[in-house]
KETORVEX-758459 format. One record per atom (N, C-alpha, C, O): x, z, y. Coordinates in steps of 0.02 Angstrom, whole numbers, padded with zeros to 5 digits, always signed. Layout:
% KETORVEX-758459
XZY;...
This chain:
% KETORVEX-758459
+05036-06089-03990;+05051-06155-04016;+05091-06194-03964;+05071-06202-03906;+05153-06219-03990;+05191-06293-03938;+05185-06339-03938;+05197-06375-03987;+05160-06360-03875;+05141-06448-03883;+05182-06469-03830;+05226-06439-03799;+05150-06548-03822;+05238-06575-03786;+05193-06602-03700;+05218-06625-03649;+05109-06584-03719;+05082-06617-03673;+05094-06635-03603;+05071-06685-03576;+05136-06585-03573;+05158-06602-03492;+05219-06646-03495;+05227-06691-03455;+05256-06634-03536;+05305-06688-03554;+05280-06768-03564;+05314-06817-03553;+05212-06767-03588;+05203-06830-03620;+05127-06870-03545;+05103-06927-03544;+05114-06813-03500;+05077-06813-03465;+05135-06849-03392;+05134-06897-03353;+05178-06794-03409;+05231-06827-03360;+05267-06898-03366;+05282-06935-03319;+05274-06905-03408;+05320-06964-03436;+05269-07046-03402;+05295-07101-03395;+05188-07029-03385;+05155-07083-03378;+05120-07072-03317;+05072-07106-03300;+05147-07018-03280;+05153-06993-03215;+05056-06978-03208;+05010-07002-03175;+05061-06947-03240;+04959-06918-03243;+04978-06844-03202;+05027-06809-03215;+04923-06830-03148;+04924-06772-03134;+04879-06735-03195;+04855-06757-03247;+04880-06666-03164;+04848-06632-03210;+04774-06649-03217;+04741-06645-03268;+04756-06667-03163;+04679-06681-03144;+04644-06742-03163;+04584-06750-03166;+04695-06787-03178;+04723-06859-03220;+04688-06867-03303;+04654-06904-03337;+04733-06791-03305;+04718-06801-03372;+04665-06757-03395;+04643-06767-03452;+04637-06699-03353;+04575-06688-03353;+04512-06713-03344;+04456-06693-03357;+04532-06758-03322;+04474-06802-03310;+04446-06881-03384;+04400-06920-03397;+04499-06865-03403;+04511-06931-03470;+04483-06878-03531;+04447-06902-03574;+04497-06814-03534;+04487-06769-03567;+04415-06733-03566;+04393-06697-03610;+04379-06753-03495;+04329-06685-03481;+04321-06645-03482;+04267-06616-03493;+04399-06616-03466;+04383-06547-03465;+04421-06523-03379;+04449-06561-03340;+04407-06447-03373;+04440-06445-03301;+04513-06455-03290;+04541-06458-03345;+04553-06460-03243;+04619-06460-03230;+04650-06392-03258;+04700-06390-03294;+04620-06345-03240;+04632-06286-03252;+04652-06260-03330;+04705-06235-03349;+04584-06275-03371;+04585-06301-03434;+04675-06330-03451;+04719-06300-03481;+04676-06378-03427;+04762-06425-03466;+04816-06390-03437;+04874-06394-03459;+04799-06356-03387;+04852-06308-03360;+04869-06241-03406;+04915-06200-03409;+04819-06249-03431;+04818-06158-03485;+04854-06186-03549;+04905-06161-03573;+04822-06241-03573;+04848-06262-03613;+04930-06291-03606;+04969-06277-03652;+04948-06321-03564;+05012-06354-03569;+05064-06266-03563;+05118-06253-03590;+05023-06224-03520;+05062-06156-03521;+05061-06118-03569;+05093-06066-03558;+05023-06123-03653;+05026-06085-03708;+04958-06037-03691;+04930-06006-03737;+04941-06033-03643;+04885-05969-03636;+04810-06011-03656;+04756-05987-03637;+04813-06061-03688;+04733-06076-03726;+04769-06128-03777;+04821-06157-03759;+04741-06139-03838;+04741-06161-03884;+04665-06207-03887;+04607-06187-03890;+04695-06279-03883;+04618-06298-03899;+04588-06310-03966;+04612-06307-04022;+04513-06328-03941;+04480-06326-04007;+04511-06377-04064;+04526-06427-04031;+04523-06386-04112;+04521-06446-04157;+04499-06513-04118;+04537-06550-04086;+04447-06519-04125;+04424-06588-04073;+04441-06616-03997;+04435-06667-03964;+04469-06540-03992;+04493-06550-03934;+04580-06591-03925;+04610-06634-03892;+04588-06553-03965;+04685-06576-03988;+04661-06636-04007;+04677-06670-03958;+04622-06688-04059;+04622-06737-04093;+04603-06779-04026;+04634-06832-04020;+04556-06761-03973;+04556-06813-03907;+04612-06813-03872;+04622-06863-03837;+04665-06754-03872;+04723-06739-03832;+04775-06814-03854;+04799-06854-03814;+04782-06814-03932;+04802-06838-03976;+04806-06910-03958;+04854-06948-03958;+04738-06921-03943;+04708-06996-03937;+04717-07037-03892;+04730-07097-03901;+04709-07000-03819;+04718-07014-03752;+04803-07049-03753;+04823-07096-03720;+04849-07000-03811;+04898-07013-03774;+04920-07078-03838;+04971-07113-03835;+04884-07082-03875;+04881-07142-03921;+04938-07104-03972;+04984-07145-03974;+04955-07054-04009;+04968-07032-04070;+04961-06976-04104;+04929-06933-04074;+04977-06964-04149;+04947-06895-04215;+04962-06847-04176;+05008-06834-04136;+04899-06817-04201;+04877-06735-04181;+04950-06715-04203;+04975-06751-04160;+04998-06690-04230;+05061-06680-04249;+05117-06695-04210;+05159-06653-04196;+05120-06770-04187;+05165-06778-04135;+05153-06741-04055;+05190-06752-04007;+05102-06704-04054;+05083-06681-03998;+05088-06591-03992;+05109-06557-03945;+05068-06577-04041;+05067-06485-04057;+05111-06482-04119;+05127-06526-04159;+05127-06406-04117;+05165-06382-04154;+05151-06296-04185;+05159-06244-04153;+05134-06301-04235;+05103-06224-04236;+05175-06183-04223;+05176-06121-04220;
């Protein structure tokens, strides 16, 4: 799945650990993810979603 998250992580100058931490999950975690190698859960994308204040859609891309 493509999402735009390091783009949109970058743009508001969040490290990775930044936004792991708003997220609760590890750094490591948003690193897999922003690299395609994890797909998060549903609930997980909809907090991804939230943090950055818009639709689960503007963020991933199947």
């Amino acid at each position: 799945m493509n999402n735009r998250i390091k783009e949109l992580r970058l743009a508001r100058d969040w490290s990775q650990g930044d936004l792991a931490g708003a997220l609760s999950v590890s750094r490591q975690t948003v690193n897999a993810i922003e690299n395609g190698r994890y797909d998060p859960s549903l609930p997980l994308a909809f907090t991804i979603a939230g943090v950055f204040g818009l639709k689960i859609e503007d963020v991933f891309e199947p």
